[in-house]
C-alpha positions as a Python dict, from the first residue, in 0.01 Angstrom:
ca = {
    (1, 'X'): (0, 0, 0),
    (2, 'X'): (-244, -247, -40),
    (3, 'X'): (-158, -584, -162),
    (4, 'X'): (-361, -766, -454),
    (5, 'X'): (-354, -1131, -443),
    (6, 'X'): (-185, -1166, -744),
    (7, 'X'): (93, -948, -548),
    (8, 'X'): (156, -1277, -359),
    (9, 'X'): (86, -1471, -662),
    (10, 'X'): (411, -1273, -833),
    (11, 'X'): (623, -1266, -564),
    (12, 'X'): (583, -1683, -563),
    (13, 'X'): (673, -1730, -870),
    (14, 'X'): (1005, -1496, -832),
    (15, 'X'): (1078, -1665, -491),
    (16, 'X'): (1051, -1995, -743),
    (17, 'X'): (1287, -1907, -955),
    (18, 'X'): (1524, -1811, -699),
    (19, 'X'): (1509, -2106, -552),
    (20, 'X'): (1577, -2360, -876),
    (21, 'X'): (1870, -2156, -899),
    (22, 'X'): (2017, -2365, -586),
    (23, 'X'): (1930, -2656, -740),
    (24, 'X'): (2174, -3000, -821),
    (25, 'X'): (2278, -3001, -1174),
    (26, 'X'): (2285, -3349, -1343),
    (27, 'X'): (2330, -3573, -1075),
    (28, 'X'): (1992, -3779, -1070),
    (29, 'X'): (2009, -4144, -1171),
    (30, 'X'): (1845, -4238, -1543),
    (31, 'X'): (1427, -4157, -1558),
    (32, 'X'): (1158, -4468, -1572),
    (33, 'X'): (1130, -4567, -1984),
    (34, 'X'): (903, -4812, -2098),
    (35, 'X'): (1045, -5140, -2273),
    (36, 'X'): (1094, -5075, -2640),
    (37, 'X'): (1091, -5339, -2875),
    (38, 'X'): (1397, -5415, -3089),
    (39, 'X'): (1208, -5356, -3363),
    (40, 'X'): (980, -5076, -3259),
    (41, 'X'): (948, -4773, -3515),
    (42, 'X'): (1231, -4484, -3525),
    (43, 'X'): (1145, -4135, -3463),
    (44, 'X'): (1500, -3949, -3518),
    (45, 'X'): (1517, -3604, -3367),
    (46, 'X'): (1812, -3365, -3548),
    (47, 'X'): (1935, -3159, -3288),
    (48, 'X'): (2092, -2808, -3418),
    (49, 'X'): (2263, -2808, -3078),
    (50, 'X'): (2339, -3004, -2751),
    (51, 'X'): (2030, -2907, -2508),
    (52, 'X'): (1802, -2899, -2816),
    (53, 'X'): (1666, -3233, -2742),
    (54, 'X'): (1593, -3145, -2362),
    (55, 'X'): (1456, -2817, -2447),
    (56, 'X'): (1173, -2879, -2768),
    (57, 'X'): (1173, -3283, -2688),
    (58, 'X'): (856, -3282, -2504),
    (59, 'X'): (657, -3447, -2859),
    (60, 'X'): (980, -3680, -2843),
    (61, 'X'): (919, -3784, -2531),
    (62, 'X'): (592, -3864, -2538),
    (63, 'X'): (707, -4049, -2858),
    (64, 'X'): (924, -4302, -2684),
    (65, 'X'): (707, -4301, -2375),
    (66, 'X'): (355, -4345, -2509),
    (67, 'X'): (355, -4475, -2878),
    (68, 'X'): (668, -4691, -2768),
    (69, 'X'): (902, -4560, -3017),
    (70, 'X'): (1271, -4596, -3053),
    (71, 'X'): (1370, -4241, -3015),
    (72, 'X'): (1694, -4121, -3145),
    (73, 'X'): (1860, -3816, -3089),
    (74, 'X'): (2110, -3688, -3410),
    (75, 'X'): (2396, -3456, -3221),
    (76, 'X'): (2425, -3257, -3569),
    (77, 'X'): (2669, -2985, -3399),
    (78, 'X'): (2860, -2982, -3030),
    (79, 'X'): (2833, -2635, -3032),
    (80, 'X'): (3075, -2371, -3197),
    (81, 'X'): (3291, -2326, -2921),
    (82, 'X'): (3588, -2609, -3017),
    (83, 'X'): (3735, -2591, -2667),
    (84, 'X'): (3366, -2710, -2511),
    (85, 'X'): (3268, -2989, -2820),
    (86, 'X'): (3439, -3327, -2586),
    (87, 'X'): (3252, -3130, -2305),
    (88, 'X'): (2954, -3074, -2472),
    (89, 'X'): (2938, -3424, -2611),
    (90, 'X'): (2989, -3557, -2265),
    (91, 'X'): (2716, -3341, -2132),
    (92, 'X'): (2468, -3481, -2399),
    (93, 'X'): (2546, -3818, -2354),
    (94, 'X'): (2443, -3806, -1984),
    (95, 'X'): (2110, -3592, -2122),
    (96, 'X'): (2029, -3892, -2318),
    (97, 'X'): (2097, -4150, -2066),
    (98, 'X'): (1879, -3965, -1862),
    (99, 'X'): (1603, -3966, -2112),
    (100, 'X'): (1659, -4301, -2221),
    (101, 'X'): (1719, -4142, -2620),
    (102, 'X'): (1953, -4314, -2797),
    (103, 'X'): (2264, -4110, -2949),
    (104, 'X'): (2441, -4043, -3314),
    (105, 'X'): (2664, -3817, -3358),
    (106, 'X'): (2735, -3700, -3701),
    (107, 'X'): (3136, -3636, -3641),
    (108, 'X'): (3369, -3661, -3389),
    (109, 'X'): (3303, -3270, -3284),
    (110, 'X'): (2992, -3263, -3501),
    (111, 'X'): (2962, -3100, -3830),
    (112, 'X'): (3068, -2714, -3839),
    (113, 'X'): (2925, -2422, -3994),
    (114, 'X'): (2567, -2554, -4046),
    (115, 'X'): (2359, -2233, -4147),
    (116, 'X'): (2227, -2062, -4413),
    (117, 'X'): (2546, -1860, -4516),
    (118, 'X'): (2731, -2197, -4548),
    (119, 'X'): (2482, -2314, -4793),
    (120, 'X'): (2465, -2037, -4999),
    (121, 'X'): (2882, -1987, -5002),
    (122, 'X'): (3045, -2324, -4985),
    (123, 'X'): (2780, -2579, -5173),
    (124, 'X'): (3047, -2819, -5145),
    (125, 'X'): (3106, -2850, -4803),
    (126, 'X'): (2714, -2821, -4766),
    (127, 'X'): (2669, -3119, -4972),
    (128, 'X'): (2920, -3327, -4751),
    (129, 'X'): (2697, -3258, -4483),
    (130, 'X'): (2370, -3344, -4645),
    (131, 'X'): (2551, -3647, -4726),
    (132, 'X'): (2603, -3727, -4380),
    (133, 'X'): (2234, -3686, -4294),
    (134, 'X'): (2109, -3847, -4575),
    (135, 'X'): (2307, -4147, -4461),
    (136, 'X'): (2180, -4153, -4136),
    (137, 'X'): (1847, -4155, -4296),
    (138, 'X'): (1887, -4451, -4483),
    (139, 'X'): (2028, -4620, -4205),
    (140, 'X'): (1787, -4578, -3969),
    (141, 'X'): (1419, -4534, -4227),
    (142, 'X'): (1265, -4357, -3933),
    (143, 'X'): (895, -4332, -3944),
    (144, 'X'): (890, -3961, -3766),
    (145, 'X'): (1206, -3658, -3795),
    (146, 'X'): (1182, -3385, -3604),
    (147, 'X'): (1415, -3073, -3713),
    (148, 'X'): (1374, -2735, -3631),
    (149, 'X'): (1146, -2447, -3861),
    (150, 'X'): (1300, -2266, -4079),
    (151, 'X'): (1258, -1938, -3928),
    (152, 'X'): (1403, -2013, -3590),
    (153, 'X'): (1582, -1749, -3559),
    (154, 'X'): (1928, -1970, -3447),
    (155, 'X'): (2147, -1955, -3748),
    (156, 'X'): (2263, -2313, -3664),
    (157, 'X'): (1868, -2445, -3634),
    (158, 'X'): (1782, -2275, -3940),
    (159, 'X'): (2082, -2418, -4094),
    (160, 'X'): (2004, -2773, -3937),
    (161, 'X'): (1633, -2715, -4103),
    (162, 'X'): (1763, -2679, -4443),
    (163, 'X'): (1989, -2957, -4390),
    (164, 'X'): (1761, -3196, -4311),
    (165, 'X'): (1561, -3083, -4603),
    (166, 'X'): (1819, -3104, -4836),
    (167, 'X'): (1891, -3455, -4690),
    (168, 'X'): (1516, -3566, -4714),
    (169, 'X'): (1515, -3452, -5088),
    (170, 'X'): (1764, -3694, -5170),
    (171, 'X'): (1596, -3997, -5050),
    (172, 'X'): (1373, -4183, -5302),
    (173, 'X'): (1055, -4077, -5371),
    (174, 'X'): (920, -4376, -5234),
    (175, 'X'): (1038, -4266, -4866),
    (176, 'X'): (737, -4116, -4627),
    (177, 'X'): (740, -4005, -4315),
    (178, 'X'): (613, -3776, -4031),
    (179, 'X'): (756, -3442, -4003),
    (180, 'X'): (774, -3250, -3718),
    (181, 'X'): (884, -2913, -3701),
    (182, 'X'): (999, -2762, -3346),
    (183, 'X'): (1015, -2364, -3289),
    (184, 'X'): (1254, -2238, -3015),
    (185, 'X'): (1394, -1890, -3048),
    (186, 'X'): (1137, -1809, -3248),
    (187, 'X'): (777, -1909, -3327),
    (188, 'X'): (620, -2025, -3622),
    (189, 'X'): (343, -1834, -3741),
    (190, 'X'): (172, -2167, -3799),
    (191, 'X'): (230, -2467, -3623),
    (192, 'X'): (-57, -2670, -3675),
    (193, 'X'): (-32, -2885, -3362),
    (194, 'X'): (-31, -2868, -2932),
    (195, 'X'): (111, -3112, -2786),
    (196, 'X'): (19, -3132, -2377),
    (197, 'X'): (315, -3206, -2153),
    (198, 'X'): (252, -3347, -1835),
    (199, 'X'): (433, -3226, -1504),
    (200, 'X'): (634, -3504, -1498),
    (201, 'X'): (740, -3529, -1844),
    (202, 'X'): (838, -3132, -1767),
    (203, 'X'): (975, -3216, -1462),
    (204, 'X'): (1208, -3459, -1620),
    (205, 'X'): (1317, -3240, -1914),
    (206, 'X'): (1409, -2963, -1676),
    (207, 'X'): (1611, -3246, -1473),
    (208, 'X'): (1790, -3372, -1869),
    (209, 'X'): (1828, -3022, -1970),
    (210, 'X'): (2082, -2967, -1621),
    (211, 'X'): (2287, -3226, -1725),
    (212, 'X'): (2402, -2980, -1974),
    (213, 'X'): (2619, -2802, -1724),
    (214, 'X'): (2784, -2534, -1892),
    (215, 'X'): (2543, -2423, -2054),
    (216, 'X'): (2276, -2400, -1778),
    (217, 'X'): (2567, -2220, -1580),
    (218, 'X'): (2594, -1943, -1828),
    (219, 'X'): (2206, -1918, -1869),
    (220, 'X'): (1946, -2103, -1630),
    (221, 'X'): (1729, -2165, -1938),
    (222, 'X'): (1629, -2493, -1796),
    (223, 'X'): (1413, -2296, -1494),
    (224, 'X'): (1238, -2101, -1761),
    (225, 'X'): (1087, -2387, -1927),
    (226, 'X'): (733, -2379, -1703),
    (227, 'X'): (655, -2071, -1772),
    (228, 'X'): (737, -2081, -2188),
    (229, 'X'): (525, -2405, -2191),
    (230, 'X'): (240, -2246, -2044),
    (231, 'X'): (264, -1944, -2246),
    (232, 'X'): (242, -2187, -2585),
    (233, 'X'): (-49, -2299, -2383),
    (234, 'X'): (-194, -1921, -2413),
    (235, 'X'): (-83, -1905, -2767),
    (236, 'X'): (-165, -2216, -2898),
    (237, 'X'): (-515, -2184, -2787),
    (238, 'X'): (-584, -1939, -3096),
    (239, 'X'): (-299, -1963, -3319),
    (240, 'X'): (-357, -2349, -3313),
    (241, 'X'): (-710, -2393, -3190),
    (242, 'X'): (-875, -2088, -3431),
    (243, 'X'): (-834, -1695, -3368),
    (244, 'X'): (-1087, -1626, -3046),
    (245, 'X'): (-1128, -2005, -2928),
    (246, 'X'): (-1048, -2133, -2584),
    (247, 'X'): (-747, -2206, -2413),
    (248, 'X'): (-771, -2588, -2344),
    (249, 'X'): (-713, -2702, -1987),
    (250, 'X'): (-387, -2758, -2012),
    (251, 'X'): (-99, -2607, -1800),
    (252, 'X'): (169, -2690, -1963),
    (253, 'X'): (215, -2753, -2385),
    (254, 'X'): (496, -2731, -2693),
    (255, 'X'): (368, -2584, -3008),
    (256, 'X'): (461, -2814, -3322),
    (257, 'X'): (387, -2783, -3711),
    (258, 'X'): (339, -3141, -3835),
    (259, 'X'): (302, -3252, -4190),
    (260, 'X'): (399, -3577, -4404),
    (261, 'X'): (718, -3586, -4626),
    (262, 'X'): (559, -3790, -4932),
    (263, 'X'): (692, -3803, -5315),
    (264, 'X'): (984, -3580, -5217),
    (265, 'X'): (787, -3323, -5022),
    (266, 'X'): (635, -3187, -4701),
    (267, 'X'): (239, -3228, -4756),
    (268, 'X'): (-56, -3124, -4506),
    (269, 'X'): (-226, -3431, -4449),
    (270, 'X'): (-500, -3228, -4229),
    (271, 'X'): (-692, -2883, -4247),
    (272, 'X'): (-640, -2680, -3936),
    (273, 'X'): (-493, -2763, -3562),
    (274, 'X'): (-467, -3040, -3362),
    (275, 'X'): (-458, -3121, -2995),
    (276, 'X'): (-268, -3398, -2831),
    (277, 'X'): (-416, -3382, -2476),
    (278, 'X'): (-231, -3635, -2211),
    (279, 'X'): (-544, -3854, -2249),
    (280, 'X'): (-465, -3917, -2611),
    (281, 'X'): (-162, -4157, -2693),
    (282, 'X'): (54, -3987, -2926),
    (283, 'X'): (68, -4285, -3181),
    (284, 'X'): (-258, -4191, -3268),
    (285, 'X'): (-144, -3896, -3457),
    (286, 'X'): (138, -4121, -3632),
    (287, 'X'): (-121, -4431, -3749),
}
């Protein structure tokens, strides 16, 4: 049979995978972080789960590492498996070390039952939680949120997306920010900016992302990150860069729809996509 070099090419990247399978799981020591100054600007990422902030943190990352900002991640659930929330927790506080994010948790086993159903059937519960958020907002005035779409797919990160909403709504009107929305399990139809991740960003989200132990036990997720960053790298070209442009040079990228919250609403503040190439510092896009 005769053998193609992309055969070989194939074969590689299975032998790959095989191999990261053997890999430690959360035993490195903490990441290099920059200095960040007491006073630096907030950028509070709303996790729908533990991992969360591993898996779509590569924007937050460059966040803390390039534009200096204090970056803070909001536990909003542990998961809803109560026998694994202490675990969980545990797991996401080494995560964050790693990173160098700092943590909140909203409860001591995080807030349950955070999806759409929950808003719909038990407003009052819902607005307990939106309280919580809310007062984590005013707490902590942070000049970027990230929170998932609201077509993710996740029950729990489309719940989290309406919560932070919800939570956003009730802030004064005079309250801006950034915000970011992240896409996971499934993709936005238009995220309106690609963010490039460098190998060793990557490299050390894949290394956070095994601190979560159970969970990469049960599913390696954390070894399929290359190859779903540069796929967003395929699909941002066009659905971000224009139908029929070029793929930037990029290998790997996260796919992002940013917009401002302003007078009690999410607001476009630019026509079209953007591209945050490694060569640009990310505070740029947050002047």
């Amino acid at each position: 049979m005769y053998m193609t070099p992309y055969h070989q090419l194939v074969s590689d990247y299975a032998r790959l995978l095989k191999q990261g399978r053997a890999l430690p799981l959360g035993t490195f020591p903490p990441a290099a972080r920059p200095e960040i100054a007491p006073h630096a600007p907030k950028a509070l990422f709303f996790a729908p789960h533990p991992d969360d902030e591993c898996i779509v943190g590569a924007l937050a990352v460059r966040l803390m590492r390039q534009a200096r900002m204090n970056l803070i991640n909001v536990a909003v659930t542990l998961g809803s498996k109560k026998e694994r929330q202490q675990e969980r927790l545990r797991e996401l506080q080494a995560a964050c070390h790693y990173l160098g994010f700092t943590l909140v948790t909203t409860a001591p086993n995080g807030l349950e039952r955070i999806t759409p159903k929950t808003r719909e059937q038990d407003p009052q519960y819902w607005a307990a939680c939106v309280g919580v958020i809310k007062n984590i907002l005013e707490q902590h005035q942070p000049k970027v949120v990230l929170c998932p779409h609201d077509r993710d797919w996740n029950g729990t990160h489309i719940g989290t997306h309406h919560l932070v909403v919800d939570a956003l709504k009730q802030m004064p009107a005079s309250y801006a920010c950034y915000l970011v929305e992240t896409e996971f399990w499934g993709a936005m139809t238009d995220p309106n900016l690609m963010v490039e991740v460098s190998a060793e960003d990557l490299a050390d989200m894949i290394a956070a992302t095994s601190f979560h132990v159970g969970e990469v036990k049960r599913n390696p997720y954390h070894l399929l990150l290359p190859p779903w960053m540069m796929d967003n790298v395929r699909r941002g070209g066009e659905v971000v860069g224009g139908q029929g442009g070029a793929a930037p040079d990029y290998t790997f990228a996260v796919l992002y729809r940013l917009r401002k919250w302003s007078q009690g609403q999410a607001v476009r503040f630019y026509e079209g996509g953007k591209q945050a190439p490694l060569s640009l510092n990310i505070a740029e896009l947050f002047a």
